[in-house]
N, C-alpha and C positions, 0 to 999 in steps of 0.2 A: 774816591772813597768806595770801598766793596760792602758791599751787604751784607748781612750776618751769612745765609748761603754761603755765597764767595768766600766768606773766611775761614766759612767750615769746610766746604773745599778744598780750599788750598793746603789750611791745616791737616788735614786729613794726606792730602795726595801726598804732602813732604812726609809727613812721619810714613808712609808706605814708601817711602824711596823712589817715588815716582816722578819723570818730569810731566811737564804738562803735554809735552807730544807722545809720551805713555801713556796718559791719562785719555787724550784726544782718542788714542788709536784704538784703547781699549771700549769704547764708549760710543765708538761708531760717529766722533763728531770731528769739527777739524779742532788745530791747535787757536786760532782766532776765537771761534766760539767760544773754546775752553777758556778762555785767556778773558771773553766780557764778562763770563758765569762768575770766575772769582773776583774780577776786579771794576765790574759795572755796576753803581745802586740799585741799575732795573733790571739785572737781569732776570728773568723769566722763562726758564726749563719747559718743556712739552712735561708732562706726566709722563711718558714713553723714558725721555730722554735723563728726567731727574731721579727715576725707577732704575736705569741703564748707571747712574753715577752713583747710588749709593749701592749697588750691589758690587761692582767696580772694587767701591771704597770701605765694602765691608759693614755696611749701615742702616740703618733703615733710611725712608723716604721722610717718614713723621718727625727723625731726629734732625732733618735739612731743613726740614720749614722750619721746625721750632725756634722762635729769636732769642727765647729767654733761655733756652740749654746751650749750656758751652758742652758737654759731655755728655754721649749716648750712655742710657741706664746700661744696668749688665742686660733686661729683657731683649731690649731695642738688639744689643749686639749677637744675645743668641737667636736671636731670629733672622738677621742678617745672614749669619752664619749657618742655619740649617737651609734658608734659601739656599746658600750659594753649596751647600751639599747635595738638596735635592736634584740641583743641574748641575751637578759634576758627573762625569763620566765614570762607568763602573770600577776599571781599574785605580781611579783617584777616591773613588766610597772604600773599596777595598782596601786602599794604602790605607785610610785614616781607621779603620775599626783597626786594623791591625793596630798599628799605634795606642789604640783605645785600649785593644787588650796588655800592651808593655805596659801601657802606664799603670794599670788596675793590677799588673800584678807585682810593680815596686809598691802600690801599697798597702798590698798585703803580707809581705814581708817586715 
């Protein structure tokens, strides 16, 4: 039986398309580790390492602990997501404003 962790894990890595030796690789861990984290009752992340899996996985850390949320609010997700903008590389900031401004200008049409 997996921990609530582990289940959000996992759920998370599949709807990302991800297997778990993508997830391993991305994460700096092996695929075994990966593999107790979703499906161990005890597993137990470094703070490093559970930091490492929800940026990963697009999430905050506060939404992995949490046992009684099945679903990261919208807060938890845009913060996620300006994290994992602040350490993207220029050319990847630059793709997405570009984007930012297509979109802004379908709606202004």
């Amino acid at each position: 039986m997996s921990s609530s962790l582990g289940q959000k894990v996992k759920n998370l890595r599949r709807e990302k398309g991800m297997t778990l030796d993508q997830l391993a690789h991305a994460t700096g861990s092996s695929k075994s580790y990966m593999w107790e984290i979703e499906n161990k009752p005890v597993a137990r992340p470094s703070a490093e390492k559970l930091a490492r899996i929800a940026e990963v996985l697009g999430v905050t850390t506060e939404y992995l602990m949490d046992q009684d949320r099945t679903e990261p609010t919208d807060n938890e997700l845009d913060v996620a997501f300006f994290r994992k903008f602040q350490s993207a590389d220029p050319a990847v900031k630059d793709k997405l404003k570009r984007i930012l401004d297509v979109l802004d200008d379908d709606d202004e049409e």
